[in-house]
N, C-alpha and C positions, 0 to 999 in steps of 0.2 A: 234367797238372800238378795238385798236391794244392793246396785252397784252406785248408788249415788251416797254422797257423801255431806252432810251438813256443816256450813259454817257461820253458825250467829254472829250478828253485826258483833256484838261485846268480845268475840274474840279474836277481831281482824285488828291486826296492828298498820296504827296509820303513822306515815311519815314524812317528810318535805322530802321530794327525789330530789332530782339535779337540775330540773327546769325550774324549781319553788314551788309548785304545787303541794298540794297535801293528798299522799294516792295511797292508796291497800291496793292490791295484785291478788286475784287468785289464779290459780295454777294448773295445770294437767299434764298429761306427758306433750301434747301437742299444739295445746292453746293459753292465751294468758290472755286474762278480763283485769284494766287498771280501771279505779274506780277513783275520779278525781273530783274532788271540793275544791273550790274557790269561792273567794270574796271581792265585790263590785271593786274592780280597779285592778285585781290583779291581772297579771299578764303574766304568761307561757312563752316564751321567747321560739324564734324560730327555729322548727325540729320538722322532724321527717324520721321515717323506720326504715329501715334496710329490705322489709318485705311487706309493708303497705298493710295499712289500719283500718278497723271502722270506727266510726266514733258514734255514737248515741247520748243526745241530752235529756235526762232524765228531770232536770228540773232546775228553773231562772233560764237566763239567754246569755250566750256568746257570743262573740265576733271572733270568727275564722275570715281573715282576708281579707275582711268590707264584707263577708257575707255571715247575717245576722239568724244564728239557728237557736230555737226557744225549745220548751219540753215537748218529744216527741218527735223534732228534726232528729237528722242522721247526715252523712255523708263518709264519702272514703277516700282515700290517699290510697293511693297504685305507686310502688315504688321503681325507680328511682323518679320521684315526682318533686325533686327540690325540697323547698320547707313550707311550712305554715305557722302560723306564730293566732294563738287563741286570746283574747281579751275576754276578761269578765262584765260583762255590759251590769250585770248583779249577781247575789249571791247567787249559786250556780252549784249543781253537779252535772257530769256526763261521765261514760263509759266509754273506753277506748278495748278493743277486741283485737288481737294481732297472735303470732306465731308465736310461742314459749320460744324458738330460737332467733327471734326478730329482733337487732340493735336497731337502738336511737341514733340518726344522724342529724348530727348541727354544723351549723356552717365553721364556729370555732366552738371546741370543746373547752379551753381553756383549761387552768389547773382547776377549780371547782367541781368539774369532771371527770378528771383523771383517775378519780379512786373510786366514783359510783357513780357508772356507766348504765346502771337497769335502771331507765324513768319507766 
């Protein structure tokens, strides 16, 4: 018996988290894959994870920082590393990889946050 588990695109439910992205999560007991879309112009406000990320662009280009990564760049966040804040340079996906017990840290969470803290 196969231990892997299938999940077709058509049954991932997508949503705007707390940053305004538009991300589906999938899940394990020990790891979480956020799968985020964006469109030219939007922006990811500055965030950070409590136990440090990878991020992989699958496809368009981003700006992290002033640094410009297109499909098939990667980079990581080692926490407590401050923030980073992503700009949509074009229409765009990437995958963020981090710990299923890993929080989001922003510099102010504000009330938009206070009630859905999982980006």
């Amino acid at each position: 018996m196969s231990g892997f588990t299938v999940k077709r695109a058509s049954d991932m439910a997508w949503e705007k988290n707390v940053l305004g992205s538009t991300v589906t999560r999938l899940r394990t007991d020990g790891a979480m894959l956020t799968i985020v879309h964006g469109r030219q112009g939007d922006v990811v406000p500055a965030h950070g994870y409590s136990k440090g990320c990878v991020t992989y662009v699958v496809d368009g280009r981003i700006d992290v920082d002033g640094v410009v990564l297109q499909a098939g760049d990667a980079g990581t966040y080692v926490a407590p590393g401050g923030y980073f804040t992503v700009k949509f340079l074009e229409d765009a996906i990437y995958v963020v990889a981090r710990a299923s017990q890993d929080e989001i840290t922003v510099p102010d969470i504000g009330e938009r946050a206070a009630h859905h803290l999982d980006a």
